[in-house]
VMD Tcl script that builds the backbone (N, CA, C; Angstrom):
set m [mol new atoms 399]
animate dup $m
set s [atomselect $m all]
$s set {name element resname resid chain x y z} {
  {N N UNK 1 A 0.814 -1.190 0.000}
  {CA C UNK 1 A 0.000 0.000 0.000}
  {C C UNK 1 A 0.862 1.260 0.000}
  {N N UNK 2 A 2.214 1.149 1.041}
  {CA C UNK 2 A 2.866 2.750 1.003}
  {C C UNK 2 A 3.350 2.562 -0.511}
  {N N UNK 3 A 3.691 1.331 -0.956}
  {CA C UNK 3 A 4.732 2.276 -2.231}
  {C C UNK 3 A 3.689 2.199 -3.437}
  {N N UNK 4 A 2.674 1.792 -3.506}
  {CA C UNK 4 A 1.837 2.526 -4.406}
  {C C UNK 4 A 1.397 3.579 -4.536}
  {N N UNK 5 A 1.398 4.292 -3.353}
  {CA C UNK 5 A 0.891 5.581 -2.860}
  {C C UNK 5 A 2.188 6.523 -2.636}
  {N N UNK 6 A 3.762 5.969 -2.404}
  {CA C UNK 6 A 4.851 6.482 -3.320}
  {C C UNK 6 A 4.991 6.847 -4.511}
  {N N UNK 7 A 4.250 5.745 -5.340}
  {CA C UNK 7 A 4.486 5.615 -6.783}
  {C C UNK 7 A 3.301 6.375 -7.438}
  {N N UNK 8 A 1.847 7.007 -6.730}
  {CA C UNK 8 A 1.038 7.436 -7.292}
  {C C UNK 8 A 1.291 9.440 -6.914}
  {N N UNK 9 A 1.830 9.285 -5.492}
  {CA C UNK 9 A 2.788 10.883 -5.749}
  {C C UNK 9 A 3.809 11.023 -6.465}
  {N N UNK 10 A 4.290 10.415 -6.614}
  {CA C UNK 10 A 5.688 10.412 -7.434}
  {C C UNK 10 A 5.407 10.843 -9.037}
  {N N UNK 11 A 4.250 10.103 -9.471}
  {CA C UNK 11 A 3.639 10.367 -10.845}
  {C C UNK 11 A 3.070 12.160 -10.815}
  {N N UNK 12 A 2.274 12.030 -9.504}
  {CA C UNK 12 A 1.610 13.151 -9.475}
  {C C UNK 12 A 2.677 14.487 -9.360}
  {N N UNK 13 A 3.220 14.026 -8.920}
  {CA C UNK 13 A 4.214 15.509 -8.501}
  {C C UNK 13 A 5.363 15.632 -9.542}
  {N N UNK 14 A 5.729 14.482 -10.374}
  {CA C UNK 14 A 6.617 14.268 -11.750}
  {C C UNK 14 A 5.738 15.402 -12.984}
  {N N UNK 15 A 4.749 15.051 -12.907}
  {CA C UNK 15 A 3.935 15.405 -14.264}
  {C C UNK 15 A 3.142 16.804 -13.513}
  {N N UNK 16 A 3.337 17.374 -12.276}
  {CA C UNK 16 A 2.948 18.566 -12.134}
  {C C UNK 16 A 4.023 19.659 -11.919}
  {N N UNK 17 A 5.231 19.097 -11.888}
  {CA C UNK 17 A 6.209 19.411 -12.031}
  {C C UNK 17 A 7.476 19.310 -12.910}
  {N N UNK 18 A 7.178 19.269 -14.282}
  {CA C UNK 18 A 8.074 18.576 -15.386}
  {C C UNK 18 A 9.410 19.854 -15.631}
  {N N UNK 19 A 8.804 20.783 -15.589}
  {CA C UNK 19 A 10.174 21.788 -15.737}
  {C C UNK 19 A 10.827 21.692 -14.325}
  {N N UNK 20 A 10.606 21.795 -13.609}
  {CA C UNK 20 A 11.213 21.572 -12.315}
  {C C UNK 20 A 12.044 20.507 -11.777}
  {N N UNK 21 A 11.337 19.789 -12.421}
  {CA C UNK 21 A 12.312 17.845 -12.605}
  {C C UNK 21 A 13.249 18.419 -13.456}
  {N N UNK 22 A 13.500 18.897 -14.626}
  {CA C UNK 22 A 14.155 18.901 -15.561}
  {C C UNK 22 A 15.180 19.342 -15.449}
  {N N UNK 23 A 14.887 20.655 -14.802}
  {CA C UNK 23 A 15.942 21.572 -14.243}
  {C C UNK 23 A 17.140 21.067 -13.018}
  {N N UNK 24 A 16.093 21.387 -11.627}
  {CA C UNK 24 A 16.657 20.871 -10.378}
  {C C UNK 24 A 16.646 18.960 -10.139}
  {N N UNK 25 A 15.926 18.577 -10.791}
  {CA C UNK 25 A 15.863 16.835 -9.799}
  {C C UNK 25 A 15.615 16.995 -8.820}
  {N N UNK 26 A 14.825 17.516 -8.567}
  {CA C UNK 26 A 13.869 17.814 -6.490}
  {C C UNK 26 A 12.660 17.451 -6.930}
  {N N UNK 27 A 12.078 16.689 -6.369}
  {CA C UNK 27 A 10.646 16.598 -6.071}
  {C C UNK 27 A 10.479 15.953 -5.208}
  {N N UNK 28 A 8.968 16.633 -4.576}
  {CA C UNK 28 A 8.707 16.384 -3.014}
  {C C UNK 28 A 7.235 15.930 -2.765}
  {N N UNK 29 A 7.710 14.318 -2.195}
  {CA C UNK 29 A 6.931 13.457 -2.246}
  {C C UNK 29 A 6.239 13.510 -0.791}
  {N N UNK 30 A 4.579 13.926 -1.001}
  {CA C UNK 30 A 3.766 14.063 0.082}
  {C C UNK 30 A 3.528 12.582 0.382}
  {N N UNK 31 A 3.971 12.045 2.108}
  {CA C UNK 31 A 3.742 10.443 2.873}
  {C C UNK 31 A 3.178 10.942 3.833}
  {N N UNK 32 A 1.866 10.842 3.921}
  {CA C UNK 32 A 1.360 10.713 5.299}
  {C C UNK 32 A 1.751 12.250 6.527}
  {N N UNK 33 A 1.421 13.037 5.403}
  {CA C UNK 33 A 1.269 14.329 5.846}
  {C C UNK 33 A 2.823 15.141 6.111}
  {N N UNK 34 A 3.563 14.397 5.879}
  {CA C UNK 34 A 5.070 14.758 5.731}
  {C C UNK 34 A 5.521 14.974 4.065}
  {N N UNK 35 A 6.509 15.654 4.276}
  {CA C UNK 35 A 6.816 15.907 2.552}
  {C C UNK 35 A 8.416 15.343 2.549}
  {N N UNK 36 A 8.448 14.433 1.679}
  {CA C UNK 36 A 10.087 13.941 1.737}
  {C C UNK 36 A 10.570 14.487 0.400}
  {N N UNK 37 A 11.902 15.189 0.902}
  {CA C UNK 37 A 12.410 15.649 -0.769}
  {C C UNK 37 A 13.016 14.659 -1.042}
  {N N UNK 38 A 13.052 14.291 -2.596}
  {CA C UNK 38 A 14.377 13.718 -3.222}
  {C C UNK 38 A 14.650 13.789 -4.171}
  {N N UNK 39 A 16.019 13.749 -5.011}
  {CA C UNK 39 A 16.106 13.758 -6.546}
  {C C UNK 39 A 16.074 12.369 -7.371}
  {N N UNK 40 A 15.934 12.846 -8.206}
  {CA C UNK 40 A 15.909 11.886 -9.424}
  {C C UNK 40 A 16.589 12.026 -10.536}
  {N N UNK 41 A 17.357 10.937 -10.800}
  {CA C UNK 41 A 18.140 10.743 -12.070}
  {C C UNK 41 A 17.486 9.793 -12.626}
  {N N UNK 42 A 18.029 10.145 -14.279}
  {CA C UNK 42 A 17.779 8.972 -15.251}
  {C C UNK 42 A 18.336 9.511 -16.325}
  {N N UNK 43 A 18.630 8.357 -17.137}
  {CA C UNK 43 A 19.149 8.376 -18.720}
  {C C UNK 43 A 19.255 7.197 -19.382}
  {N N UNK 44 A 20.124 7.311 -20.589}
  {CA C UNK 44 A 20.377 5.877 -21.453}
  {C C UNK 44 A 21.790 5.982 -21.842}
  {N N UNK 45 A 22.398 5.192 -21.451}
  {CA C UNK 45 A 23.874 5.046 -21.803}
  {C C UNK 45 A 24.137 3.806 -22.709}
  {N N UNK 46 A 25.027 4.482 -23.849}
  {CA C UNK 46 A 25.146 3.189 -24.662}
  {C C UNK 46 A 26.339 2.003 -24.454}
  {N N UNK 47 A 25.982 1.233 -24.971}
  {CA C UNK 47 A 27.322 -0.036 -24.812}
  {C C UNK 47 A 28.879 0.575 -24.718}
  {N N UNK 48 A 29.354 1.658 -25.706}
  {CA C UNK 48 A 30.313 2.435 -25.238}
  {C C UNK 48 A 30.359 3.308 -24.494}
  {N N UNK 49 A 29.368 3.909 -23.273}
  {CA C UNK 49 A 29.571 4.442 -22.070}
  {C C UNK 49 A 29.375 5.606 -22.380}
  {N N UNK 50 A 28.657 6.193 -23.376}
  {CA C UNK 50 A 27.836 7.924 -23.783}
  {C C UNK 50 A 26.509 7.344 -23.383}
  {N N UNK 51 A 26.723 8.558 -22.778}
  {CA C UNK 51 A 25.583 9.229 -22.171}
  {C C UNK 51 A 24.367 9.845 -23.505}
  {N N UNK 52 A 22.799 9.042 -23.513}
  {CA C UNK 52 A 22.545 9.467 -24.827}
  {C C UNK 52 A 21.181 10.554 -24.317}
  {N N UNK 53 A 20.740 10.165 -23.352}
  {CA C UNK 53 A 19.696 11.024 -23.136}
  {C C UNK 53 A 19.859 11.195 -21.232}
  {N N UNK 54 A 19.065 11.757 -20.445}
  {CA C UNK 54 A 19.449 11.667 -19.069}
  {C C UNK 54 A 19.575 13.121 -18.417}
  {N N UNK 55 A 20.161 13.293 -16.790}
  {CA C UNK 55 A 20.250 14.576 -16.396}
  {C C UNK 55 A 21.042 14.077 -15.333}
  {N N UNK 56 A 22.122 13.372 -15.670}
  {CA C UNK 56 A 23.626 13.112 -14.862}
  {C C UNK 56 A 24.380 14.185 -15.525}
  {N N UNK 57 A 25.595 14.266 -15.157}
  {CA C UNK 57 A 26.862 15.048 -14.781}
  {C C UNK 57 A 27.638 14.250 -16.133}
  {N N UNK 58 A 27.773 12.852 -15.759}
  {CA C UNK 58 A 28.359 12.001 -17.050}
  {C C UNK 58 A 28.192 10.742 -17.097}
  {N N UNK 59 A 28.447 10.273 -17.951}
  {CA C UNK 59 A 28.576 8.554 -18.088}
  {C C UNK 59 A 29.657 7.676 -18.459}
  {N N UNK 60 A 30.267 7.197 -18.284}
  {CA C UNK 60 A 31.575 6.782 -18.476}
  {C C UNK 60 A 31.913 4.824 -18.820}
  {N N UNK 61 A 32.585 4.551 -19.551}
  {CA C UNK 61 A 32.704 2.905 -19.877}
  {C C UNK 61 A 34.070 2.659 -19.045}
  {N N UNK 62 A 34.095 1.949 -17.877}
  {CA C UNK 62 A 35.556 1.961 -17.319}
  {C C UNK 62 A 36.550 0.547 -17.459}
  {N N UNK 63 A 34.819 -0.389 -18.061}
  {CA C UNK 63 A 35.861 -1.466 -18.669}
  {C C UNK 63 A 35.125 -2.513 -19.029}
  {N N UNK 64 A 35.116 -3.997 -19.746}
  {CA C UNK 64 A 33.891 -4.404 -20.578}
  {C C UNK 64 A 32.839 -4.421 -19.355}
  {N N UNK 65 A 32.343 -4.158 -20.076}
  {CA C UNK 65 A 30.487 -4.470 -18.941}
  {C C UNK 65 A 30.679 -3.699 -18.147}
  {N N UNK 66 A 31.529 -2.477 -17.716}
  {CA C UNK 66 A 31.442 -2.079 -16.399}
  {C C UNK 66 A 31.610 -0.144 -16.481}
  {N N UNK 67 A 30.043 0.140 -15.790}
  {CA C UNK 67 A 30.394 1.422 -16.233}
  {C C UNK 67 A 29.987 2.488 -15.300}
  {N N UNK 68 A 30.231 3.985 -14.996}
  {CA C UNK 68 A 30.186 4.666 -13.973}
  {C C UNK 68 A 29.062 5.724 -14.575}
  {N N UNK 69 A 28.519 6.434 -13.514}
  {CA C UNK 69 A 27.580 7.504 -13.456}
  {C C UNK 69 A 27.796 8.250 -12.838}
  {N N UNK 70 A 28.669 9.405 -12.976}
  {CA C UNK 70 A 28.133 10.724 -12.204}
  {C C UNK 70 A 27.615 11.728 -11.852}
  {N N UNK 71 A 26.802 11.955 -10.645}
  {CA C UNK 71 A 25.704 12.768 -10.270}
  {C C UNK 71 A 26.317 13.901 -9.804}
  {N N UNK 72 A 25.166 14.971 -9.583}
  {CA C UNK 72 A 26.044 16.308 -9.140}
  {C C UNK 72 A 25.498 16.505 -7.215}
  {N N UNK 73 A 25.538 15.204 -6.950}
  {CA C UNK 73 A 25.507 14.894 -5.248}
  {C C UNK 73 A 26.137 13.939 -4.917}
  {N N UNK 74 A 25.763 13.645 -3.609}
  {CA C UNK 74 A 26.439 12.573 -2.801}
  {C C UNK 74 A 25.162 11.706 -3.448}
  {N N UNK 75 A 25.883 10.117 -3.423}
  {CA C UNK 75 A 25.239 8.658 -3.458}
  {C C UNK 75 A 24.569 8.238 -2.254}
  {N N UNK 76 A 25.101 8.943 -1.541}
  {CA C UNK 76 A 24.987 7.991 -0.090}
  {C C UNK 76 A 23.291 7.940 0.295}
  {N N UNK 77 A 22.588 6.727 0.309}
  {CA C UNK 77 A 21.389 6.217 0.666}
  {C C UNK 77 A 20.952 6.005 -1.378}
  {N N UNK 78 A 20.886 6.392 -2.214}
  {CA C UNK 78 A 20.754 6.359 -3.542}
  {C C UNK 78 A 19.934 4.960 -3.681}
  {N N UNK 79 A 18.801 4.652 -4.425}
  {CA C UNK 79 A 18.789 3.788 -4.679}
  {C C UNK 79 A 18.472 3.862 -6.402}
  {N N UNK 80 A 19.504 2.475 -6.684}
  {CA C UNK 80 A 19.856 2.540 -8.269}
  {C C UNK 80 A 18.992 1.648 -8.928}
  {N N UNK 81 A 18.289 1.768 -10.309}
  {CA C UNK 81 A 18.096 0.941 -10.978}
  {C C UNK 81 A 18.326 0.959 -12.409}
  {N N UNK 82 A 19.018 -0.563 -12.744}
  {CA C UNK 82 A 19.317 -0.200 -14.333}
  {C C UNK 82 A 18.501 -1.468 -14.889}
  {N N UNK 83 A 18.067 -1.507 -16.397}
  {CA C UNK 83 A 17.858 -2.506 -17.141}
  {C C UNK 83 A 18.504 -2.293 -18.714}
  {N N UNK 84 A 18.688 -3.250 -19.139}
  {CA C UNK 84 A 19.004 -3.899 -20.404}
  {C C UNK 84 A 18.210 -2.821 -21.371}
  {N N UNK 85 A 18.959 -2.054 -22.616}
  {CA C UNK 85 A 17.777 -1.126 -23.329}
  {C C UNK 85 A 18.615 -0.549 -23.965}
  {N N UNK 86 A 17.982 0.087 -25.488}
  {CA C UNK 86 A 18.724 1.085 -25.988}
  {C C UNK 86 A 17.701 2.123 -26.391}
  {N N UNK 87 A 18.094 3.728 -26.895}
  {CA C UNK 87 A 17.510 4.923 -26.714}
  {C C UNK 87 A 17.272 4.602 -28.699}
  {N N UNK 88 A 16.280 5.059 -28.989}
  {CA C UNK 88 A 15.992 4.861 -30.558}
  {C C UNK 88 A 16.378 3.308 -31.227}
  {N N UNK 89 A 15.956 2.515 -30.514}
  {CA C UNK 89 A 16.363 1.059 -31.375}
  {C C UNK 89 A 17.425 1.125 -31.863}
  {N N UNK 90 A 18.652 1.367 -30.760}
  {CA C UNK 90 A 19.972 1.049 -31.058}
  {C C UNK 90 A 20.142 -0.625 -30.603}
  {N N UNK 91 A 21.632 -1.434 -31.143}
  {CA C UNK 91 A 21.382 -2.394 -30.269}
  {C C UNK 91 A 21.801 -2.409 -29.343}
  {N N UNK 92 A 20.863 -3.766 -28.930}
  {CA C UNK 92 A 21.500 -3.960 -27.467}
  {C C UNK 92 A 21.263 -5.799 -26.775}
  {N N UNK 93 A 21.760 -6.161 -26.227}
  {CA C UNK 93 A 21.671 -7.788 -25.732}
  {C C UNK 93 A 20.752 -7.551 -24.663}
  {N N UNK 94 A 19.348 -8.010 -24.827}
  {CA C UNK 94 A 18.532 -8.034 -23.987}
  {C C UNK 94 A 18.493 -9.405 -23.141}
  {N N UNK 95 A 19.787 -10.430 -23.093}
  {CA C UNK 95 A 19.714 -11.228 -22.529}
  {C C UNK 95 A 20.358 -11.459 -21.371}
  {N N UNK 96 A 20.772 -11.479 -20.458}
  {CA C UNK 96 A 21.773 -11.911 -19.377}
  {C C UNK 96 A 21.058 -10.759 -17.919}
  {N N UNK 97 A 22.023 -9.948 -17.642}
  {CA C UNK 97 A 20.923 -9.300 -16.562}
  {C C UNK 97 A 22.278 -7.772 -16.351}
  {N N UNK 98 A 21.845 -6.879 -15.607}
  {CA C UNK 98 A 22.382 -5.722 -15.157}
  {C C UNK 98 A 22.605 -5.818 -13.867}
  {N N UNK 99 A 24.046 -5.262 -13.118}
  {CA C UNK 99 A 23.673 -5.285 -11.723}
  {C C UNK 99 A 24.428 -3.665 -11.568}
  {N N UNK 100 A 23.295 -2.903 -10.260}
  {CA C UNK 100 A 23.608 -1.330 -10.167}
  {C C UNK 100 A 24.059 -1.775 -8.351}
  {N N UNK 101 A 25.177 -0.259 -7.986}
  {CA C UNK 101 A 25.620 -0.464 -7.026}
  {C C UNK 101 A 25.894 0.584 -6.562}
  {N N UNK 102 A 25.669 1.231 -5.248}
  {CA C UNK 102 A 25.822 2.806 -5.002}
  {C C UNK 102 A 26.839 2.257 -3.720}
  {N N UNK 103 A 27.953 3.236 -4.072}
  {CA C UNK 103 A 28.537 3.261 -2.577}
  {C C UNK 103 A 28.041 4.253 -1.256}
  {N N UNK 104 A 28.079 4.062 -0.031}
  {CA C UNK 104 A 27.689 5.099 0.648}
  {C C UNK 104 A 28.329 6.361 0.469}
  {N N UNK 105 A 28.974 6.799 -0.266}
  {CA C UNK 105 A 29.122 8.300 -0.191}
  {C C UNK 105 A 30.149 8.256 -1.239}
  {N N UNK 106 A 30.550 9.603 -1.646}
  {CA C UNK 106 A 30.490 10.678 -3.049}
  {C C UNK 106 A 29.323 10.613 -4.405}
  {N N UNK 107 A 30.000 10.340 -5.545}
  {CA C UNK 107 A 29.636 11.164 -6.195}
  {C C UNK 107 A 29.086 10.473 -7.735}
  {N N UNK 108 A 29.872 9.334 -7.564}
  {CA C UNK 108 A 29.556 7.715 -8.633}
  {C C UNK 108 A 28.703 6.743 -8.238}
  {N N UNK 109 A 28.204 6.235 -9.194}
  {CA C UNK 109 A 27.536 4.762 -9.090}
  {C C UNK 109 A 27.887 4.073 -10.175}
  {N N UNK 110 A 27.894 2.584 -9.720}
  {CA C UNK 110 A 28.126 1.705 -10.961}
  {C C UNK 110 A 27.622 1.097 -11.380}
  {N N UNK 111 A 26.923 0.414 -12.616}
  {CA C UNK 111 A 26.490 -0.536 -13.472}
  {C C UNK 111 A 27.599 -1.349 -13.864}
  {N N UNK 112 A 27.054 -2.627 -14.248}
  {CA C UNK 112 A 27.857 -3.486 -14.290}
  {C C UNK 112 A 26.369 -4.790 -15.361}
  {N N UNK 113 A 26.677 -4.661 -16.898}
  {CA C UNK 113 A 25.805 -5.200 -17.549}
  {C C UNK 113 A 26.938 -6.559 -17.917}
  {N N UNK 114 A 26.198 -7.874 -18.282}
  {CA C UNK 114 A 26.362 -9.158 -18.266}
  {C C UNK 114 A 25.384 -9.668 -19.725}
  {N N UNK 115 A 26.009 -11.051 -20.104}
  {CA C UNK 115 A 25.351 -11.243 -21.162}
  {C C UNK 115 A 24.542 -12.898 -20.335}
  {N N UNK 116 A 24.456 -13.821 -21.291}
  {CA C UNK 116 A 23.433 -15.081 -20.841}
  {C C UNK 116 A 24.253 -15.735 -20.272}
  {N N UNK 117 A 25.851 -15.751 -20.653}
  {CA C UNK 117 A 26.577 -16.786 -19.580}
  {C C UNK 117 A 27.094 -15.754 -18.041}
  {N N UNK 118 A 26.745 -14.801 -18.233}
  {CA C UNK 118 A 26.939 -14.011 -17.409}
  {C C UNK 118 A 28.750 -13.526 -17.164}
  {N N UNK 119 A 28.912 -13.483 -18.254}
  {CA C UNK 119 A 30.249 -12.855 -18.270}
  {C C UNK 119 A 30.253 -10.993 -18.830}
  {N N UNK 120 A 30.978 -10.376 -18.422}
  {CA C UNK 120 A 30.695 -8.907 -18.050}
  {C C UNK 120 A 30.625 -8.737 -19.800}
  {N N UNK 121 A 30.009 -7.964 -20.379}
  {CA C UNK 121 A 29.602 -7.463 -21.756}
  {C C UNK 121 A 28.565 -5.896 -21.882}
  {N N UNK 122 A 29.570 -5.658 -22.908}
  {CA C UNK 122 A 29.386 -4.146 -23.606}
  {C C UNK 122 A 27.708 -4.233 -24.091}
  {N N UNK 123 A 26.511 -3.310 -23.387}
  {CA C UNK 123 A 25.531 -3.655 -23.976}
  {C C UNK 123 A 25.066 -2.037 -23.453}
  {N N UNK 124 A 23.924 -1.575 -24.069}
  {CA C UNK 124 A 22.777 -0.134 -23.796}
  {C C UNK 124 A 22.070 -0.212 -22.590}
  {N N UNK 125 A 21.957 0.570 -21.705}
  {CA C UNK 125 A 21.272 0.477 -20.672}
  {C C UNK 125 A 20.253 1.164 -20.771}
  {N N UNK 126 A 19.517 1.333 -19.576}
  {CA C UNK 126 A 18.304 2.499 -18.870}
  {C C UNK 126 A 18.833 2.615 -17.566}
  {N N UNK 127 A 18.717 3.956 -16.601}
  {CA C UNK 127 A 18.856 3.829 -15.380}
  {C C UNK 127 A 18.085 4.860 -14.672}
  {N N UNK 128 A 17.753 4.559 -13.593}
  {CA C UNK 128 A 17.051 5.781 -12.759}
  {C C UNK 128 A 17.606 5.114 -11.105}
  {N N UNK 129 A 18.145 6.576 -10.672}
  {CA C UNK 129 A 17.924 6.517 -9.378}
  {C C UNK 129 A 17.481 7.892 -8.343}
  {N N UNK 130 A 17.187 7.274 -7.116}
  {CA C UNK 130 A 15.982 8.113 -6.800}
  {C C UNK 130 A 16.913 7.899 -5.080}
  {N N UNK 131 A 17.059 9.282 -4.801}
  {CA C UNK 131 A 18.347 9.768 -4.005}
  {C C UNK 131 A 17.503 10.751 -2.691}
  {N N UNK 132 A 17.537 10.422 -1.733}
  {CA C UNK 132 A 17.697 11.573 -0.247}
  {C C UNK 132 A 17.699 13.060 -1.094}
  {N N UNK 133 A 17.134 14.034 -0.845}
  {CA C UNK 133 A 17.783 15.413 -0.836}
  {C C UNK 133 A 19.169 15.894 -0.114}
}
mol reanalyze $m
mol bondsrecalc $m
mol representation Tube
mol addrep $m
């Protein structure tokens, strides 16, 4: 029940606030009569580690399958999510799986995409993460 009602402010306050997302990454999610700020990232990074769409700082390929994101905050509490994807039907190996990883504090996070035998491989992502103020 709470994170539907996360996920139904989150919509509400995304789409009543689209220049404001765009700009800052603040939006402030009304829980139970409290208002929690937080930002939001997202983009699409391709198999070579550009950044193709998004509102990070940068995107970076640091080695096969393994690649960095930087935000213009601290990570610390961040929670990351990436999947398998490319921006305009570029390719991409929609098979094997993604794993995202925030350290408690500065300024990176990492992805780390895999193919079906699960050995680290160059593939397009999606990512969003959704961060503390």
């Amino acid at each position: 029940m709470k994170l539907t009602v996360l996920i139904a402010a989150l919509i509400i306050s995304i789409s009543a606030t689209t220049n404001v997302l765009a700009h800052n990454k603040v939006v402030v999610v009304p829980l139970n009569d409290n208002s929690v700020p937080i930002r939001i990232y997202y983009g699409s990074v391709t198999g070579f580690g550009a950044l193709e769409s998004g509102n990070i700082v940068a995107a970076s390929r640091i080695s096969e399958g393994v690649y960095s994101l930087e935000i213009d905050g601290d990570v610390g509490g961040c929670a990351l999510n990436a999947t398998k994807g490319s921006q305009g039907g570029g390719a991409s190996n929609l098979y094997g799986n993604v794993n995202a990883s925030v350290p408690s504090a500065g300024n990176t996070m990492t992805v780390r995409t895999r193919n079906n035998t699960l050995a680290l491989d160059d593939t397009d992502f999606h990512f969003t993460a959704i961060c503390p103020k």
